[in-house]
C-alpha positions in Angstrom: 4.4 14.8 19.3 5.1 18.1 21.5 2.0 17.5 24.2 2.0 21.5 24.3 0.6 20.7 20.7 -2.2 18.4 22.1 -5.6 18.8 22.6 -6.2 19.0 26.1 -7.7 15.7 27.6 -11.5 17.1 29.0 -12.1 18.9 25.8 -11.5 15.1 23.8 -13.1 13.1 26.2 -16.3 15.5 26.1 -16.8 16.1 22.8 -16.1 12.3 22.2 -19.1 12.0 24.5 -21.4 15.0 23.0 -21.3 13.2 19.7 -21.4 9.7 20.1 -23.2 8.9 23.2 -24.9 12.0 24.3 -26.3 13.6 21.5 -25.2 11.4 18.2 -28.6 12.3 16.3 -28.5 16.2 17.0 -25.4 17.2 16.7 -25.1 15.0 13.2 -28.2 17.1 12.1 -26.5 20.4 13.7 -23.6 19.7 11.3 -25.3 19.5 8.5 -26.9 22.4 9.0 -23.7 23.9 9.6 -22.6 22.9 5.9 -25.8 23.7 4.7 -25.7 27.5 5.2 -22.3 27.7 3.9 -23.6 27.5 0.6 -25.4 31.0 1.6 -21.7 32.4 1.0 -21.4 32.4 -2.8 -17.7 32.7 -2.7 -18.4 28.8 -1.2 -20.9 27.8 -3.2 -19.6 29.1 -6.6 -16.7 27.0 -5.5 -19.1 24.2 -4.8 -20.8 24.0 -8.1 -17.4 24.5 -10.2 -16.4 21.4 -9.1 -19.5 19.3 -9.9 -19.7 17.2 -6.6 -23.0 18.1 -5.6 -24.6 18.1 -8.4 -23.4 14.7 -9.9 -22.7 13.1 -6.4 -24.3 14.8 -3.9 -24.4 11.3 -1.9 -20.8 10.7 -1.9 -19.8 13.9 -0.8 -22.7 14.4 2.1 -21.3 10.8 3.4 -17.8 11.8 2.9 -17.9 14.8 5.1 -20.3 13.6 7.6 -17.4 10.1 7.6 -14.6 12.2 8.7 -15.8 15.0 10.8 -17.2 12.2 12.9 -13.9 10.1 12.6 -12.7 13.4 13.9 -14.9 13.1 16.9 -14.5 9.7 17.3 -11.0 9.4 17.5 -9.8 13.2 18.5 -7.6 15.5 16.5 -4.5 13.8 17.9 -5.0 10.4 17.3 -3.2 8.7 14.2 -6.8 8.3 12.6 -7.5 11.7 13.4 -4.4 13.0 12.1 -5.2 10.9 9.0 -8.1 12.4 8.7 -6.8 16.0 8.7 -4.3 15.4 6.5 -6.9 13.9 3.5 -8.6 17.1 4.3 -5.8 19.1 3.7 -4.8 17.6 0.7 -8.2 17.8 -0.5 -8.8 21.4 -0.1 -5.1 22.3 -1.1 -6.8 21.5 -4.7 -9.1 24.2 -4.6 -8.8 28.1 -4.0 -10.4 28.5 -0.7 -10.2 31.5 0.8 -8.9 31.8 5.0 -12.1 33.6 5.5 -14.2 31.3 4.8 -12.3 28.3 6.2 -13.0 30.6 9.2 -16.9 30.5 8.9 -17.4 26.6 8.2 -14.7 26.0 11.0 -17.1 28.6 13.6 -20.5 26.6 12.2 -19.2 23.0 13.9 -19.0 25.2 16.6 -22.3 27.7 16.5 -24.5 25.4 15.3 -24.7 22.6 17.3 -25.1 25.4 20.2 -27.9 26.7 19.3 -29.7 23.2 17.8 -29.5 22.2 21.4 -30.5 24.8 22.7 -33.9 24.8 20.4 -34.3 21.1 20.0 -32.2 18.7 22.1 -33.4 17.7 25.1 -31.0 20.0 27.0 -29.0 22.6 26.0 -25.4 21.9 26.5 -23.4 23.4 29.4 -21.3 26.2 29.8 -18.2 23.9 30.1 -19.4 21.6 27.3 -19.9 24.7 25.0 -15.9 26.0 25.4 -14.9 22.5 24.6 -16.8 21.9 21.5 -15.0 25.4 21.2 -11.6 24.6 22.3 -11.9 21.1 19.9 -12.8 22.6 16.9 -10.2 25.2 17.3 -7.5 22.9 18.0 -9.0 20.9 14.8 -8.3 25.0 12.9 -4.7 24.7 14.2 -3.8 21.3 12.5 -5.3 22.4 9.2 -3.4 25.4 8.9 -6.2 28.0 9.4 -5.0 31.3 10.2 -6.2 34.4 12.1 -8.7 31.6 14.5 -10.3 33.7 17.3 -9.2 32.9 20.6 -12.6 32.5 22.6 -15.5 31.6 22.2 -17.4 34.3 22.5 -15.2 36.0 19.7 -16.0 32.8 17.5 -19.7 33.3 18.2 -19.4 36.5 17.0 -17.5 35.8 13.9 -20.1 32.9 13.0 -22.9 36.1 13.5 -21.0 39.0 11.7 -20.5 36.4 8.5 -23.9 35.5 8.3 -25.1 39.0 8.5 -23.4 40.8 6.0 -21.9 38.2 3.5 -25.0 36.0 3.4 -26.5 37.1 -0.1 -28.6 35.1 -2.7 -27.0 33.6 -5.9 -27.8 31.4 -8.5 -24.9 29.1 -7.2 -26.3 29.1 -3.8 -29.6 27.4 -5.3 -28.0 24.8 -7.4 -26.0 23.6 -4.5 -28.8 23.8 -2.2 -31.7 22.2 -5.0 -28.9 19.4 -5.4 -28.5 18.6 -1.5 -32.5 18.9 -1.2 -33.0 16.4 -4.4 -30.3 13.8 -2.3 -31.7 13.6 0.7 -35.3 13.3 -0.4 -34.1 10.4 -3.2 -35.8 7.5 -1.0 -38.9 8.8 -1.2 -41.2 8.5 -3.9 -41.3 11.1 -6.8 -45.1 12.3 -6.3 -44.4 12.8 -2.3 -41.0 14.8 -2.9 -42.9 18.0 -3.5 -45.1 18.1 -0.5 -42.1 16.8 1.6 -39.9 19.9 0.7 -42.8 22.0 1.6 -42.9 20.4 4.8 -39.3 20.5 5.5 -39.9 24.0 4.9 -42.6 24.8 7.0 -43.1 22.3 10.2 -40.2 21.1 10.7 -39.1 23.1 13.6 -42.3 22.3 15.1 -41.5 18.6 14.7 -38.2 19.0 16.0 -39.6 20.8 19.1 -42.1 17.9 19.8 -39.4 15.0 19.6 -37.0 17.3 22.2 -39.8 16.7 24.7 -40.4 13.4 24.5 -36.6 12.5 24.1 -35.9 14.8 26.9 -38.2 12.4 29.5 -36.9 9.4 28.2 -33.0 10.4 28.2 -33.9 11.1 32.2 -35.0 7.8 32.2 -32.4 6.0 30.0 -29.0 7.5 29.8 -27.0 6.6 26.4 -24.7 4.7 27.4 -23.4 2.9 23.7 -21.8 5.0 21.1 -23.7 5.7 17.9 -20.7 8.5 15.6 -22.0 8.4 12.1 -19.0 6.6 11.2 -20.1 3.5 13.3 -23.5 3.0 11.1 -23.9 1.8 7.5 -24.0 4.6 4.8 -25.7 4.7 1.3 -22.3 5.0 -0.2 -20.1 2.8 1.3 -22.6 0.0 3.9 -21.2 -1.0 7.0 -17.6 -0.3 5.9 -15.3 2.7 4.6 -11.9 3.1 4.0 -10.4 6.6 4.2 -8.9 5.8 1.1 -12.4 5.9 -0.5 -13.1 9.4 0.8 -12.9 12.1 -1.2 -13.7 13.3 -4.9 -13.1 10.7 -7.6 -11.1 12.6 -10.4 -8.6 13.0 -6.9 -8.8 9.6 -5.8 -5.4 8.7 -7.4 -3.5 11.5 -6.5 -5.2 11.4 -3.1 -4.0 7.7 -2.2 -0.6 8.0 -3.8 2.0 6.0 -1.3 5.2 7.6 0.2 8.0 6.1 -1.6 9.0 3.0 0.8 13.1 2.0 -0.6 15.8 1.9 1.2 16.9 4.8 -0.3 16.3 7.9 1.6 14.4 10.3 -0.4 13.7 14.1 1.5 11.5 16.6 -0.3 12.1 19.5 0.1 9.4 22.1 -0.5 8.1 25.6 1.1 6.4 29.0 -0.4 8.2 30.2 -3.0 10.8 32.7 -1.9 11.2 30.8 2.0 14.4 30.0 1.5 14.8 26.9 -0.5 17.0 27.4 -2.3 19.4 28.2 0.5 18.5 24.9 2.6 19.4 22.9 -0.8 22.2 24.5 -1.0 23.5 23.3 2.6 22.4 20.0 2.0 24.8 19.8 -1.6 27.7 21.2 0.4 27.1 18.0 2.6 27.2 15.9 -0.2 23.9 14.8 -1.4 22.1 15.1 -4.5 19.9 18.1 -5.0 17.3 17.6 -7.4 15.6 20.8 -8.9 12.2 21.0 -10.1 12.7 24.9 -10.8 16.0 23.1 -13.3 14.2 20.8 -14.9 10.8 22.9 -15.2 13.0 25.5 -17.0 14.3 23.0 -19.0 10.9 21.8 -20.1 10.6 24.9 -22.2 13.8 25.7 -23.2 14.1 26.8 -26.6 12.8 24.0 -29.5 11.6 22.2 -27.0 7.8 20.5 -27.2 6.8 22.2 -23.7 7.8 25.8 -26.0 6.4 25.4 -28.9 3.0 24.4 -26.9 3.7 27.7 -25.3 4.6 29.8 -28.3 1.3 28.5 -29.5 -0.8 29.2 -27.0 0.4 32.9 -26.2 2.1 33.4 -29.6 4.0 37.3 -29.6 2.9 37.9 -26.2 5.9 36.0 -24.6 8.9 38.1 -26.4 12.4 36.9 -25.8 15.3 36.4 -27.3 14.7 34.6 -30.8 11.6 33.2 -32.6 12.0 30.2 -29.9 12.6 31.6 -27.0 10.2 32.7 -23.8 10.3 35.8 -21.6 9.9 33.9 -18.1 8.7 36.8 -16.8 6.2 38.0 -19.3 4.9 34.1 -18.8 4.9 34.7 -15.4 2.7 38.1 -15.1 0.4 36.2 -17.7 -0.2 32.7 -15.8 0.1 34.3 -12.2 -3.1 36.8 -13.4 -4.8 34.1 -14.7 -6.3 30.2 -12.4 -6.8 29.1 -15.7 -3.8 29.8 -17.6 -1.9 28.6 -14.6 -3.3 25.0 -14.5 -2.6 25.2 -17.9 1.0 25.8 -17.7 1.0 23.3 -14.3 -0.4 20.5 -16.6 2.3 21.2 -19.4 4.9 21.2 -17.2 4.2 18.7 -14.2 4.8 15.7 -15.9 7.7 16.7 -17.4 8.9 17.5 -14.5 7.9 14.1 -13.3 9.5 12.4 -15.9 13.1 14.1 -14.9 12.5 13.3 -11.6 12.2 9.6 -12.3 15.0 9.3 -14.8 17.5 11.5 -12.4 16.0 8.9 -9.1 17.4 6.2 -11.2 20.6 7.7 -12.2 21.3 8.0 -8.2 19.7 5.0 -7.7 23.0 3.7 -5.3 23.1 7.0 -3.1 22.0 6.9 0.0 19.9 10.0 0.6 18.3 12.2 -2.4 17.0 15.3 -1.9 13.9 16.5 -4.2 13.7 20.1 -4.1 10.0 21.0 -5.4 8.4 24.3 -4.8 5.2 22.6 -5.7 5.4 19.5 -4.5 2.2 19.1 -2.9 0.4 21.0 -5.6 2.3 18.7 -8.3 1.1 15.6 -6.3 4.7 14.8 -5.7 4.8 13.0 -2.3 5.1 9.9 -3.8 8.5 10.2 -4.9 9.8 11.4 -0.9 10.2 9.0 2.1 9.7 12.3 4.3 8.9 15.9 2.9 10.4 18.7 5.0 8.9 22.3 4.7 11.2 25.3 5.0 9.2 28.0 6.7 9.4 31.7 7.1 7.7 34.7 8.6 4.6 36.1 5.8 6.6 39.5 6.2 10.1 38.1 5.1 8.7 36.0 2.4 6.9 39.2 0.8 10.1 41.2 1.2 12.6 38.6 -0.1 10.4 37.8 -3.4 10.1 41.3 -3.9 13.6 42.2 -4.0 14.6 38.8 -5.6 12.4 39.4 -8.4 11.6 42.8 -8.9 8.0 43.1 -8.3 5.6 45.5 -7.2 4.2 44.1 -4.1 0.4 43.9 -6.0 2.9 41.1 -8.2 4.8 39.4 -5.4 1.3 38.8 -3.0 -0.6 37.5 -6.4 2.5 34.6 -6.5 2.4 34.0 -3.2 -1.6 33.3 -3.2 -1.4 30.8 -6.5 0.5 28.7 -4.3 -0.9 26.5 -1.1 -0.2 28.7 2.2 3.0 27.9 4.5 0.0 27.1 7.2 -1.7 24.1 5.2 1.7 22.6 4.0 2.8 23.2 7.7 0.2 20.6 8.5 1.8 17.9 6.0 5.0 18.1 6.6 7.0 15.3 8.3 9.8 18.3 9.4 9.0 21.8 9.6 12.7 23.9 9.1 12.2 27.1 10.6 13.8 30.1 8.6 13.3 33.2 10.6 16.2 32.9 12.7 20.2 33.2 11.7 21.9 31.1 9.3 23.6 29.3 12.2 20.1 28.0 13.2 19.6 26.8 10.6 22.8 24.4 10.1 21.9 23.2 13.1 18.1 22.2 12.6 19.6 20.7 9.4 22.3 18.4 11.6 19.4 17.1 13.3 17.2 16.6 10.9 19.4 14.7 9.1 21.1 12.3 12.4 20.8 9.0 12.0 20.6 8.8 8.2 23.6 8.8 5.9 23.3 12.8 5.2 27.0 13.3 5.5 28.4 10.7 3.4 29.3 12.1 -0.7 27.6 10.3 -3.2 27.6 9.1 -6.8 25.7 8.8 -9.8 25.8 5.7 -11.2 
């Protein structure tokens, strides 16, 4: 890993010792407060209820997040369980529409949050120096999941964190079924006829309560420095007891998807994905004038509803007239297009039509070149899909946003309203960034890129034409 990529050393070491020695009890209760007033945003807790977690297993995913922000900590951004951890995350949120902005606000609450609940309640505030670490972690933390536009001091993250809560902070019905879900969780080892009152007191003296344990924790820290680490991670859960497995993290209808292993062969497998319109198709190109296999998805997806084919008539079904074309059988691809790309749910519609047929090529093509020595799997979608497991390695070809509006523009002949509306139904080039094993970088000359492709493929058998059997 390029140490200018690394967290520096001070900012790890301090906020190792902010969380798990220091402050362990504060900070957790700071971060949950941080998530907490997320669900003021109702473009996060609209999102929230959709998928059900709260309010069918608010304890699972309260443990789940508190499990790997403090793994996180623990173990800094850098670490391979850190790393780990960031990629679960990815692949987790690469699921659901979430909007940069509000990454943006959850990422500045880890930050914000804990500031000011030690400021008000721990028994000291933190330092100036301690404050642009937690800063300088998080941020770094923002970097490796792909967040984009993150401010570049503190101060300006402070700010963001303020201007959010402000004037996007606004009540909604989703807010409170969230909130009334998260409330009913952590109240659920109490008895039923003391629930009531305990709300009320949550409500109403808790801040006083808090205020009188920072005092007396404040003499006896003085007297007792931590000196034993105590990360949420390192204590039993309701969920999981003593012991969790990252594997175990995560919502349940993704478990499967989530856990799926890298294909582990001899065989060399290379995915090769990127936005659409990055340049793909050229980089598959190169690699077939090298020799190797090039297996499209955009082929066989096509070929999924050709005409008289099941995946059509499901279509022709569904849309009926709407799709034109060429025949009673046949589908406008671009009428299809304008209609799913306008529409979440008619997309995931299509996706689950089309996946695993997709899937099912893939497999029978794999075993067709089952004796070459490198394949390469070229799938625009092939984290969405849930793909992976078919690669040894997944490399990313990346571009500038600028070039890849331009190019799909002119490519396809859309209005730019058109092209930017494709662009968002996909993941963004910054979270697939972070999941990639190779990142090939496409804003330079074509020479360039030859020779990122040379080294990307030394020491394997790229060069060497191959058969299928």
């Amino acid at each position: 890993m390029d140490p200018r990529n690394r967290l520096d050393a001070e900012a790890a070491a301090l906020c190792h010792h902010l969380a798990g020695t220091a402050f362990p009890w504060d900070i957790t209760r700071a971060l949950e407060l941080a998530l907490l007033k997320t669900f003021c945003l109702p473009s996060i807790s609209a999102l929230l209820s959709r998928t059900g977690e709260f309010e069918q297993r608010p304890r699972k995913r309260y443990d789940d997040t508190g499990l790997m922000v403090a793994e996180l900590l623990r173990h800094g951004p850098d670490s391979p369980d850190g790393l780990a951890v960031i990629q679960r995350l990815n692949r987790i949120h690469g699921h659901y529409a979430i909007a940069n902005a509000d990454f943006l606000y959850v990422l500045s609450g880890f930050v914000a949050e804990p500031i000011r609940w030690l400021e008000h309640y721990g028994w000291r505030p933190l330092t100036a120096g301690e404050q642009q670490a937690l800063f300088r972690f998080w941020r770094h933390v923002g970097e490796r999941m792909g967040i984009t536009g993150l401010p570049a001091s503190l101060e300006q993250l402070l700010a963001l964190n303020n201007r959010v809560e402000a004037s996007l902070f606004a009540a909604a019905a989703c807010n409170r079924r969230v909130a009334d879900a998260t409330l009913a969780m952590l109240l659920a080892d109490w008895p039923s006829g003391l629930r009531p009152p305990l709300a009320v007191l949550l409500r109403g003296g808790l801040g006083l309560a808090l205020r009188a344990r920072s005092r007396l924790v404040n003499g006896w820290q003085r007297l007792h420095p931590p000196r034993r680490s105590r990360f949420y991670s390192e204590r039993p859960t309701p969920s999981y007891g003593r012991h969790f497995q990252l594997e175990q993290l995560g919502p349940p209808p993704l478990l499967e998807g989530l856990n799926q292993a890298r294909w582990s062969g001899q065989q060399r497998r290379i995915g090769l994905t990127g936005g659409i319109a990055s340049g793909k198709s050229t980089v598959g190109r190169l690699l077939e004038a090298r020799g190797l296999p090039v297996l499209d998805a955009d082929l066989y997806a096509r070929e999924a509803l050709a005409p008289g084919s099941p995946g059509a008539q499901a279509v022709r079904e569904r849309y009926g007239e709407r799709l034109g074309g060429e025949g009673p059988e046949a589908i406008d691809r671009a009428t299809l297009g304008r209609i799913v790309f306008a529409d979440q749910a008619e997309r995931r519609w299509l996706e689950q039509l089309v996946h695993p047929l997709v899937r099912q090529r893939f497999e029978a093509e794999l075993k067709r070149w089952a004796a070459a020595p490198v394949v390469v799997l070229m799938v625009p979608l092939l984290f969405e899909a849930g793909l992976e497991g078919l690669c040894s390695e997944v490399w990313l070809v990346d571009c500038a946003a600028e070039h890849q509006l331009r190019r799909l523009m002119a490519r396809d002949g859309l209005p730019e309203t058109e092209a930017r509306d494709r662009i968002a139904a996909q993941w963004p080039l910054e979270r697939k960034r972070a999941l990639a094993d190779l990142v090939l970088d496409n804003r330079g000359p074509a020479e360039a890129l030859h020779e990122q492709l040379t080294a990307a493929l030394a020491g394997g058998a790229g060069d060497r034409p191959a058969q299928p059997s």
